[in-house]
VOPAPA-298448 format. One record per residue (C-alpha): residue number from 0; x, z, y. Coordinates in Angstrom, 3 decimals. Each point is the difference from the previous one (the first is absolute). Layout:
% VOPAPA-298448
(NUM; (X; Z; Y));
...
This chain:
% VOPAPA-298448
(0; (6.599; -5.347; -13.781));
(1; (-0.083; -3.820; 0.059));
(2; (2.811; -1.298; -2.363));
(3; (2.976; -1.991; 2.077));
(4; (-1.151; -3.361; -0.860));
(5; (-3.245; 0.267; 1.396));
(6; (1.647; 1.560; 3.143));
(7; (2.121; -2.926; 0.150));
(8; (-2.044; -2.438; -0.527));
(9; (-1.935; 1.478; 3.025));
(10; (-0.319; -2.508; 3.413));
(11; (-1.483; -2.984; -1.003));
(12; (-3.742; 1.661; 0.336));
(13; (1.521; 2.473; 2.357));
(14; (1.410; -2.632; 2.617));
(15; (1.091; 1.183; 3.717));
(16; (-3.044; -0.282; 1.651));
(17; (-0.924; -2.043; 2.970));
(18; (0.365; 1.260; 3.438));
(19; (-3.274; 1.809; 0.822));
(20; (-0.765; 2.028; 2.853));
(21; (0.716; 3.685; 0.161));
(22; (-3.202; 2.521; -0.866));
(23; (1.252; 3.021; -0.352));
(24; (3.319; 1.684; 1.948));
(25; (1.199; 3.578; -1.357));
(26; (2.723; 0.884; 2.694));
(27; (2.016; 3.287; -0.337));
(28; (-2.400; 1.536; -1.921));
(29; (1.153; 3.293; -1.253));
(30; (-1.690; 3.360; -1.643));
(31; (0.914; 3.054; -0.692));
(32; (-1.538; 3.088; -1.889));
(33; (1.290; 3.114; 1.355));
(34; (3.962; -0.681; -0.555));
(35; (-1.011; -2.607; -3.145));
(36; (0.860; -3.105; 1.403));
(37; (-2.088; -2.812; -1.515));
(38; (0.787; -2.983; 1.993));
(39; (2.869; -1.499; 2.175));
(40; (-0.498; -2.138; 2.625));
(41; (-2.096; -2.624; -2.060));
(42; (-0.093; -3.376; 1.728));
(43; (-2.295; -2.433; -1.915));
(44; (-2.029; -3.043; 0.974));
(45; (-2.941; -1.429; -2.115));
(46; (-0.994; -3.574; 0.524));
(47; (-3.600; -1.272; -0.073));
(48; (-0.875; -1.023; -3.586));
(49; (3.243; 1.823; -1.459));
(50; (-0.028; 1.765; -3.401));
(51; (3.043; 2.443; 0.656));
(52; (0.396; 2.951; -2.488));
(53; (1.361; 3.297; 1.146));
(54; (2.374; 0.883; -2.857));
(55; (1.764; 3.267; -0.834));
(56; (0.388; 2.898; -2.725));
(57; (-2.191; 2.987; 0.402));
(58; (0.864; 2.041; 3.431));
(59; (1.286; -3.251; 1.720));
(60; (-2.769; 0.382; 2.677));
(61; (-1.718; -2.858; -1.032));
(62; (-3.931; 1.255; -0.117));
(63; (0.759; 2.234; 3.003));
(64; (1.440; -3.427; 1.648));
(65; (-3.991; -1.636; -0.843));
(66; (-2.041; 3.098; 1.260));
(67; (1.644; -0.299; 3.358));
(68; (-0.923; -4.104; 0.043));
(69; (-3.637; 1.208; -1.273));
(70; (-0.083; 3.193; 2.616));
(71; (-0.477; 2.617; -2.871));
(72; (3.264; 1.401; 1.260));
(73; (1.607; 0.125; 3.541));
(74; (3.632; -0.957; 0.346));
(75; (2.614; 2.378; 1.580));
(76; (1.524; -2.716; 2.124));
(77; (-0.896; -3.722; 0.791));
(78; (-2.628; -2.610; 0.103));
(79; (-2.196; -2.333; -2.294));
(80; (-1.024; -2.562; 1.664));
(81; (-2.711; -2.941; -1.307));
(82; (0.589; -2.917; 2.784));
(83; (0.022; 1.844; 3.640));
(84; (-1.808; 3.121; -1.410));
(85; (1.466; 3.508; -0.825));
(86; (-1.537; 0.226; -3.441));
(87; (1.239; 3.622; -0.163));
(88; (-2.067; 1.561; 3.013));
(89; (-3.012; -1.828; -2.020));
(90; (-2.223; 2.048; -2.150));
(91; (-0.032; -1.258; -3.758));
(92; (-3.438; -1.331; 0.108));
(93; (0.609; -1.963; 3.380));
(94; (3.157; -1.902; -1.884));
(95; (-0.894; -2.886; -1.483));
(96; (2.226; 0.983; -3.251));
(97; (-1.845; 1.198; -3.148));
(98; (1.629; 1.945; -3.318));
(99; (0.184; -0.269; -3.590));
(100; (1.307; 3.116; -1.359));
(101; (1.256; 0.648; -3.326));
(102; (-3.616; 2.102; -1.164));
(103; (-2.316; -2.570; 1.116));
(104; (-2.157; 2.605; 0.790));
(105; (-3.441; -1.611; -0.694));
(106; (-3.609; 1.343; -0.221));
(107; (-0.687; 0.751; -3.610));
(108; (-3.534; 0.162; 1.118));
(109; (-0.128; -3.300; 2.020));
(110; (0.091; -3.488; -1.160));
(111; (2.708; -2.422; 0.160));
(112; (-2.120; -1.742; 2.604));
(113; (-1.019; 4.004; 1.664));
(114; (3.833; 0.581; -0.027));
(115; (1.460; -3.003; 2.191));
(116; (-3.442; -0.124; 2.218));
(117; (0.328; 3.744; 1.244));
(118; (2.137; -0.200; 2.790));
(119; (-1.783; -2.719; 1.381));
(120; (-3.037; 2.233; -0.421));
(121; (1.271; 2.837; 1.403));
(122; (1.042; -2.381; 2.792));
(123; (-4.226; -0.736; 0.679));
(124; (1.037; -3.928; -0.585));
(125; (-2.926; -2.009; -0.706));
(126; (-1.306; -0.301; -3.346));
(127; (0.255; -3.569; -0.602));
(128; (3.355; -0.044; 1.666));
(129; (1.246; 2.919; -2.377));
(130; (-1.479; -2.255; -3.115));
(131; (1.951; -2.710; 1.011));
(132; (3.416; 1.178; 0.417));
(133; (-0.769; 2.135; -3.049));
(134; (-0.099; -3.325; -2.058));
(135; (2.819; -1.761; 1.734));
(136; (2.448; 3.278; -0.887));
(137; (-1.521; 0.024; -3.973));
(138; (0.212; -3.836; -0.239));
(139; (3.506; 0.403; 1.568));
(140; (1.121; 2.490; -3.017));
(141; (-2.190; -1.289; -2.520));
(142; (-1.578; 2.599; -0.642));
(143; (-3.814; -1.495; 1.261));
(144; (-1.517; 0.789; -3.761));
(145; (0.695; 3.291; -0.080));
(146; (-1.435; 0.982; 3.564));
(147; (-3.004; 2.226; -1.611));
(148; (2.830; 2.239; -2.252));
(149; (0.563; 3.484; 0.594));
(150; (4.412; 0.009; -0.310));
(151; (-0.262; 2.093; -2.559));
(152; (-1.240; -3.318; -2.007));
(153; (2.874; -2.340; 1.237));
(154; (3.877; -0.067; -0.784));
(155; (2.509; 1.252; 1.885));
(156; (1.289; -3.526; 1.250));
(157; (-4.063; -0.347; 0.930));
(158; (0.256; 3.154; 1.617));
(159; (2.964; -0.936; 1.956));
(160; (-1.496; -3.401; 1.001));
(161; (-3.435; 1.668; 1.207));
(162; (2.360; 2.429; 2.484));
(163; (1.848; -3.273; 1.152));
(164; (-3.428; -1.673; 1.084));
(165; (-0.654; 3.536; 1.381));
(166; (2.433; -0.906; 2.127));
(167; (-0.349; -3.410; 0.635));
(168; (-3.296; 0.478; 1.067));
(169; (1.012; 1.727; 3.406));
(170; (2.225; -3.319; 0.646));
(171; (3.401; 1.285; 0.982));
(172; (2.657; -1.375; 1.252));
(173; (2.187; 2.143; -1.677));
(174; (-0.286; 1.187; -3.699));
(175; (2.277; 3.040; -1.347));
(176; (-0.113; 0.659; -3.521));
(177; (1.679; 3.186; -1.384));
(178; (1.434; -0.275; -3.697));
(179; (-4.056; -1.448; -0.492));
(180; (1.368; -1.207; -3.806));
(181; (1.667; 2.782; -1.288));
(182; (-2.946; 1.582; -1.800));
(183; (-0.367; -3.144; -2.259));
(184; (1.618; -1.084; -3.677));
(185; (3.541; -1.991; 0.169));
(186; (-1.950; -3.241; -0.671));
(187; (-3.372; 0.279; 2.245));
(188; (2.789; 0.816; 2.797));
(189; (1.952; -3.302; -0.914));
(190; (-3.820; -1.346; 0.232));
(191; (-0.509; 1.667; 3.482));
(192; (3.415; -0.760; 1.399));
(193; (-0.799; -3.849; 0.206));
(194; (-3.474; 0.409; 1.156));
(195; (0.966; 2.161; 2.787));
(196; (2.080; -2.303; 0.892));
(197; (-2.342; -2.968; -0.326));
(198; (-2.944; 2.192; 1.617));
(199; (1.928; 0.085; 2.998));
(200; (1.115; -3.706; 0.399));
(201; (-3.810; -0.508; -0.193));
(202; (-1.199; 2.322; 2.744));
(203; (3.149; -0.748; 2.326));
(204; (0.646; 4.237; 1.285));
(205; (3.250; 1.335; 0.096));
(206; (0.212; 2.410; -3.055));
(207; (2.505; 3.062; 0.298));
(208; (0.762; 1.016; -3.760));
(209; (1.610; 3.238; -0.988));
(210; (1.939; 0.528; -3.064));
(211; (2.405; 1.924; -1.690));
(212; (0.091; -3.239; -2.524));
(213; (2.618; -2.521; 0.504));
(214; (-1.760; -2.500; -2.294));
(215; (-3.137; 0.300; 2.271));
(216; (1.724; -0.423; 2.650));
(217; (2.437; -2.926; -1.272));
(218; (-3.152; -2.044; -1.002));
(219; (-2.706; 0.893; 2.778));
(220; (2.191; -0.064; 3.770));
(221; (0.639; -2.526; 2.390));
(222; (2.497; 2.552; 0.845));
(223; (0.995; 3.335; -0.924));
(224; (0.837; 3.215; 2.119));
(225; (2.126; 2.496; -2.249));
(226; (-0.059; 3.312; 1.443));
(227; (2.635; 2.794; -1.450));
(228; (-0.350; 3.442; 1.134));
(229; (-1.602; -0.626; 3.201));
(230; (1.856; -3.140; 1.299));
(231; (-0.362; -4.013; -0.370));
(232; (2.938; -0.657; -2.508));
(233; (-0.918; -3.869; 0.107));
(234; (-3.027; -2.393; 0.921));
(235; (0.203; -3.213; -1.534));
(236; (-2.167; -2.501; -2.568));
(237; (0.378; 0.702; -3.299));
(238; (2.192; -3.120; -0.786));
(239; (2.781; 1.650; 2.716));
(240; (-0.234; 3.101; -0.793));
(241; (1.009; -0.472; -3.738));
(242; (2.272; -2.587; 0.995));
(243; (1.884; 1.864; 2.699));
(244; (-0.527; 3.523; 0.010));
(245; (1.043; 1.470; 3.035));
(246; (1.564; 3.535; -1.289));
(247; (0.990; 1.317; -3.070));
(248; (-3.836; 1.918; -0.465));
(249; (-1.869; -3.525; 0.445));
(250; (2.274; -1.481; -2.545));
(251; (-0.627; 3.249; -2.544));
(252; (-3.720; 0.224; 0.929));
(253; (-1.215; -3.562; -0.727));
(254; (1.448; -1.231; -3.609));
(255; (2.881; 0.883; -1.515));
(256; (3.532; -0.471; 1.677));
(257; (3.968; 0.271; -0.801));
(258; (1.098; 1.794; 3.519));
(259; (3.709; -0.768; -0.059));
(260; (2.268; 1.950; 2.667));
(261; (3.304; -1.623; 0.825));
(262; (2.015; -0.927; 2.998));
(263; (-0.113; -3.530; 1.675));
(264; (3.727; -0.961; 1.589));
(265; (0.547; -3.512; 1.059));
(266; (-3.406; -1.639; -1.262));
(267; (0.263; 1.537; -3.507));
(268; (-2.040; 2.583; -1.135));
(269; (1.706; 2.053; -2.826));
(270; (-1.757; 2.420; -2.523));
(271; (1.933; 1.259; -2.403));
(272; (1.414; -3.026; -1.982));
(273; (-2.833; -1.800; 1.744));
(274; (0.847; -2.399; 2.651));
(275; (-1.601; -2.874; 1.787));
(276; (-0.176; -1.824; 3.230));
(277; (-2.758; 1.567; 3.032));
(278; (-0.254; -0.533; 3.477));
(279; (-0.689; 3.877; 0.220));
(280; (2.422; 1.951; 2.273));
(281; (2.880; 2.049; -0.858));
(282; (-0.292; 2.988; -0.484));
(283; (-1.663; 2.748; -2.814));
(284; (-3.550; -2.237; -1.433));
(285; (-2.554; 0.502; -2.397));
(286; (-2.118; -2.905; -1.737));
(287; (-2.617; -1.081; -2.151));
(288; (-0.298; -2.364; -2.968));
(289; (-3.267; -0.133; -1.942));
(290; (0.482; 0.244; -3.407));
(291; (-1.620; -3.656; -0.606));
(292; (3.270; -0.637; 2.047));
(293; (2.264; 0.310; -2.443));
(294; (0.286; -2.367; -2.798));
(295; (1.632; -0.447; -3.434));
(296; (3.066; -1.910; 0.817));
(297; (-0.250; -3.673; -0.539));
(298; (3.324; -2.124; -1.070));
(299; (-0.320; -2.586; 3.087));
(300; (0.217; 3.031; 3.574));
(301; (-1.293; -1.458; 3.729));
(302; (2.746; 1.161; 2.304));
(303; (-0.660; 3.604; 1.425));
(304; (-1.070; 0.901; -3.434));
(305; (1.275; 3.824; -1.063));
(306; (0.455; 1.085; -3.519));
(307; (-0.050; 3.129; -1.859));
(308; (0.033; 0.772; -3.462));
(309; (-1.451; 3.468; -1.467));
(310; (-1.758; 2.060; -2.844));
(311; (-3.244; 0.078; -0.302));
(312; (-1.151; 3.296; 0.312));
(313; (-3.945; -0.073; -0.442));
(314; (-2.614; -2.754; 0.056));
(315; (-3.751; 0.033; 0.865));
(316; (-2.432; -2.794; -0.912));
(317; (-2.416; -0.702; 2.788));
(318; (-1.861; -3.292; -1.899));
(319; (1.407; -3.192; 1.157));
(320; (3.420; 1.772; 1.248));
(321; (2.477; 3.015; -1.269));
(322; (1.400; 2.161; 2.633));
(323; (3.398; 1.356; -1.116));
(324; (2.482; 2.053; 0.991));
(325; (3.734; -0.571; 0.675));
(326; (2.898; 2.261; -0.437));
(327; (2.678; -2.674; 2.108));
(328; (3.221; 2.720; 0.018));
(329; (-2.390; 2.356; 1.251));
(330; (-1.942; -1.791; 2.320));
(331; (-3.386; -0.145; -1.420));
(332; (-2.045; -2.674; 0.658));
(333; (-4.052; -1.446; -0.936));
(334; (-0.390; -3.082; -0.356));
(335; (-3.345; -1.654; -1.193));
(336; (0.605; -3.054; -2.945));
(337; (-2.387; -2.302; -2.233));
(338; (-1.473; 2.424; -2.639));
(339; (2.309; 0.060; -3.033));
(340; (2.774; -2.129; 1.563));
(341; (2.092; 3.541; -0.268));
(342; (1.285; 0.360; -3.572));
(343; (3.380; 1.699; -0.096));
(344; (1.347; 2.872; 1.289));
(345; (1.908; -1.642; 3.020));
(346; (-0.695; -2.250; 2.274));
(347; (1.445; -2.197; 3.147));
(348; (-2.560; -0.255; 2.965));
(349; (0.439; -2.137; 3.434));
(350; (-1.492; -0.112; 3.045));
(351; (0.478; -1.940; 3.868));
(352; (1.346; 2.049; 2.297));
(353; (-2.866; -1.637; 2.569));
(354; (-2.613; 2.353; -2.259));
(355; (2.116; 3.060; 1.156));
(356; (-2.185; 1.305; 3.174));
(357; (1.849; 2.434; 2.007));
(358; (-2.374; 3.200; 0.824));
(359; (0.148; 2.575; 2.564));
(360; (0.798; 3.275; -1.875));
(361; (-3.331; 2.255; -0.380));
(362; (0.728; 4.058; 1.472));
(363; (-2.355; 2.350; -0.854));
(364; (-2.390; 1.332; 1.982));
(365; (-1.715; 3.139; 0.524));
């Protein structure tokens, strides 16, 4: 899991995109397995060029979700649709979409070269034509010295790169990945992560990422889809979907978060001895305040400042910051601080009531 401050710090490489036209439209699309329901009514539209990531814990419904765009599964209800075409009635191999799964599933016996040349073989395309694009996809991955090695010779990042070029070589329009980095070490994945990313910006496709990684996801998207148990909880770049969660389970599910439950009655939003100002309405609310939120009190306040004062009742060091919690009369709260600015037993935090994001509550589903 990515540590807050890198969450937070997310949006200035991960900026709203520019308005591009539409690629892909998923409308209504629902499946079901005998009385398992696996998706809801999913509604999703994939712009040309896009690098949107399909997020959501294990059972969301996220690699069913990317077999129906690919055609290796049929949806119970609804449409995919790439431009004025019904993807779905399309075969897989007439759909110009290719897939990296998670096993790359390459020839041990074939050549890195053999490997991302065979469907173009298979196809009967001419053999100068096949050597060409062959070379473009390698050079594309950097992976043209290595095009006479067997994969058992190469890394697993090589490996990984040789099954994107596999797939780059039938020139998609769409590319769907499915958890391709979760085979490799913490730090070749870090690696991968930003040449994925770059890889993509270079051959201009629209890539359609799944991951049950919010740190993946975070750093790689354009925008994110977060799927829970079937349904679209919230769609959004990664900047606004830290920033304002829309329910309770986007706010637990990406970072850390304080939910606070109160009431709001005439503008002011009270949680236990909590109060500040919000333009939420009155009524029963729930809300979010990431821990980086909340601050050691300073002696100078801006107005619609809130204090509370509390005992410290663990602390974990996580490098440059300390996340500790914060018995405050039995609220407890996290809050994230400068590493070893916490040296007693109590402290006072602070926060703006403006970083206090009211959230729909989350109710389970089944």
């Amino acid at each position: 899991m990515a540590s807050l401050n890198t969450l937070s710090s997310l949006g200035a490489t991960n900026a709203q995109p520019a308005a591009r036209a539409t690629l892909l439209s998923i409308r209504k699309v629902a499946k079901t397995f005998g009385s398992n329901v696996v998706l809801r009514d999913i509604s999703l539209e994939i712009a040309e060029g896009e690098f949107l990531t399909i997020l959501g814990e294990s059972g969301s419904g996220k690699t069913t979700l990317l077999r129906i765009i690919a055609g290796f599964e049929t949806a119970t209800s609804g449409e995919v649709r790439m431009g004025a075409e019904r993807l779905d009635q399309q075969p897989p191999y007439r759909r110009r979409v290719n897939t990296v799964f998670q096993h790359y599933a390459l020839f041990p016996h074939l050549t890195v070269e053999q490997n991302v040349g065979y469907g173009l073989r298979v196809a009967k395309r001419p053999e100068s034509e096949v050597k060409q694009r062959v070379s473009e996809a390698l050079d594309k991955v950097k992976m043209s010295a290595h095009v006479k090695k067997k994969p058992s010779k190469i890394s697993g990042g090589q490996q990984q790169r040789v099954a994107l070029a596999r797939a780059l070589v039938n020139r998609p329009r769409l590319l769907l990945l499915d958890e391709p980095l979760s085979a490799l070490d913490a730090n070749l994945r870090r690696q991968m992560q930003v040449e994925l990313k770059s890889l993509q910006r270079e051959v201009g496709i629209a890539f359609v990422f799944v991951t049950h990684d919010q740190e993946e996801a975070m750093v790689m998207s354009d925008r994110i889809a977060l799927l829970r148990s079937g349904e679209l909880e919230q769609v959004a770049t990664p900047r606004e979907i830290y920033n304002r969660p829309a329910t309770a389970y986007v706010a637990q599910f990406i970072g850390h978060t304080n939910l606070l439950n109160g009431e709001v009655r005439q503008g002011i939003a009270r949680c236990g001895s909590l109060a500040w100002e919000t333009s939420f309405q009155d009524g029963s609310a729930q809300f979010s305040l990431r821990p980086e939120h909340l601050r050691l009190s300073s002696k100078s306040a801006l107005p619609g400042t809130v204090r509370v004062s509390g005992r410290i009742l663990s602390q974990a060091f996580h490098g440059a910051t300390d996340l500790i919690r914060v018995d405050c009369n039995g609220l407890v709260l996290v809050a994230r601080t400068a590493s070893g600015s916490v040296t007693q037993d109590h402290v006072e935090l602070e926060f703006s009531g403006a970083d206090a994001i009211p959230v729909r509550e989350s109710p389970e589903r089944i």
